[in-house]
N, C-alpha and C positions, 0 to 999 in steps of 0.2 A: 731221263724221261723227257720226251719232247711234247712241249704244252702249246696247243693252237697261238699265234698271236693274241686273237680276240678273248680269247680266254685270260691270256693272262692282264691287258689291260685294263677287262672287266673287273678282272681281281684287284687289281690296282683301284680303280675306280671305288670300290668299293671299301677298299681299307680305310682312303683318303676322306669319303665321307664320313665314316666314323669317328675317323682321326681329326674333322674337322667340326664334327659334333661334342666333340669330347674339351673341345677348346672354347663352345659357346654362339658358335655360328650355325644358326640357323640354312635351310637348304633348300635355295628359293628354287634350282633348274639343273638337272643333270643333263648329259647329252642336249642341249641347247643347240637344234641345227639350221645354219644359216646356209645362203651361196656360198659363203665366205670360208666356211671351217665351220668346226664344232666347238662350243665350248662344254668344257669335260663337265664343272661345277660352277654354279653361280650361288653364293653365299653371301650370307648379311651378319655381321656384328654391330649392336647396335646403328650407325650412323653412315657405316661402311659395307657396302657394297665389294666384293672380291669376288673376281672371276679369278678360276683355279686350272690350268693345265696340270693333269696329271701324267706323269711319265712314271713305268712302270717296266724291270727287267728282271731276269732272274739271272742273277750274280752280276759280276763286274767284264765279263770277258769283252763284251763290246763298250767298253765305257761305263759312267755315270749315267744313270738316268734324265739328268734333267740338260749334259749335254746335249743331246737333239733337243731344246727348244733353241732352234736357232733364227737369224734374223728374217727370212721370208716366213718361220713361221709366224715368230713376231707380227710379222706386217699383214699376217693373215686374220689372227686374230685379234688385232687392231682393228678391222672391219665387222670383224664379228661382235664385241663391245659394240660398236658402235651403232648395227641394228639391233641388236639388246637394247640398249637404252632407248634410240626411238620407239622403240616395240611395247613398251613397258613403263610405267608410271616412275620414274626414276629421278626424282627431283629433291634436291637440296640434301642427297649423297658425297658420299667421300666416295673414291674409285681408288680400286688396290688391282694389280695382276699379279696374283700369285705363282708361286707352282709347289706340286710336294711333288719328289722325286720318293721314288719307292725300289726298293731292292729286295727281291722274293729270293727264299731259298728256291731246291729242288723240290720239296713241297706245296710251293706255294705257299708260305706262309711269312711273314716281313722280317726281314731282318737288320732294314735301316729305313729310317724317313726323315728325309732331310725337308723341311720347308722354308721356302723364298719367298717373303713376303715382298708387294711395293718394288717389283722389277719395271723396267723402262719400257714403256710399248710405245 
């Protein structure tokens, strides 16, 4: 069965904030849209501040999900932090760039979630 792009993103999108509720993080900005790019999630545990790419596939046939965060996207959303923060009361935070990688069956429903916390932007 062939599932829109946007659809299954959203699906992603949506497991990860759960998935990121479920760990204690709080969910300051979804879809955050700058010139820059999008940030997918902006999240806070206590003192720390994480912005979250979420990548989102169903199965493995083109890869790992979280290999397409590669280094132009990087340098994308490196600018997109960065009007976040002036945008935003954002002081005497710790900064994380996460990502969760998500792997949907033919269902759409998860069958792996891998999370990167504290990757290099």
């Amino acid at each position: 069965m062939g599932f829109h792009k946007l659809e299954v993103g959203k699906t992603g999108e949506e497991i990860a904030t759960k998935f990121l509720k479920s760990r204690g993080f709080q969910i300051l900005a979804r879809n955050f849209r700058t010139n820059f790019g999008e940030l997918d999630i902006v999240a806070q545990k206590e003192n720390k501040i994480s912005f979250v790419e979420v990548k989102t596939r169903i199965g493995l046939t083109k890869g790992k999900p979280y290999e397409a965060v590669n280094k132009g996207k990087l340098n994308r959303l490196k600018k997109a932090v960065n009007y976040y923060l002036l945008n935003n009361n954002c002081k005497d935070v710790k900064l994380s760039f996460d990502v969760v990688s998500i792997v949907l069956n033919d269902s759409l429903k998860p069958e792996k979630i891998d999370y990167f916390q504290g990757m290099e932007i």
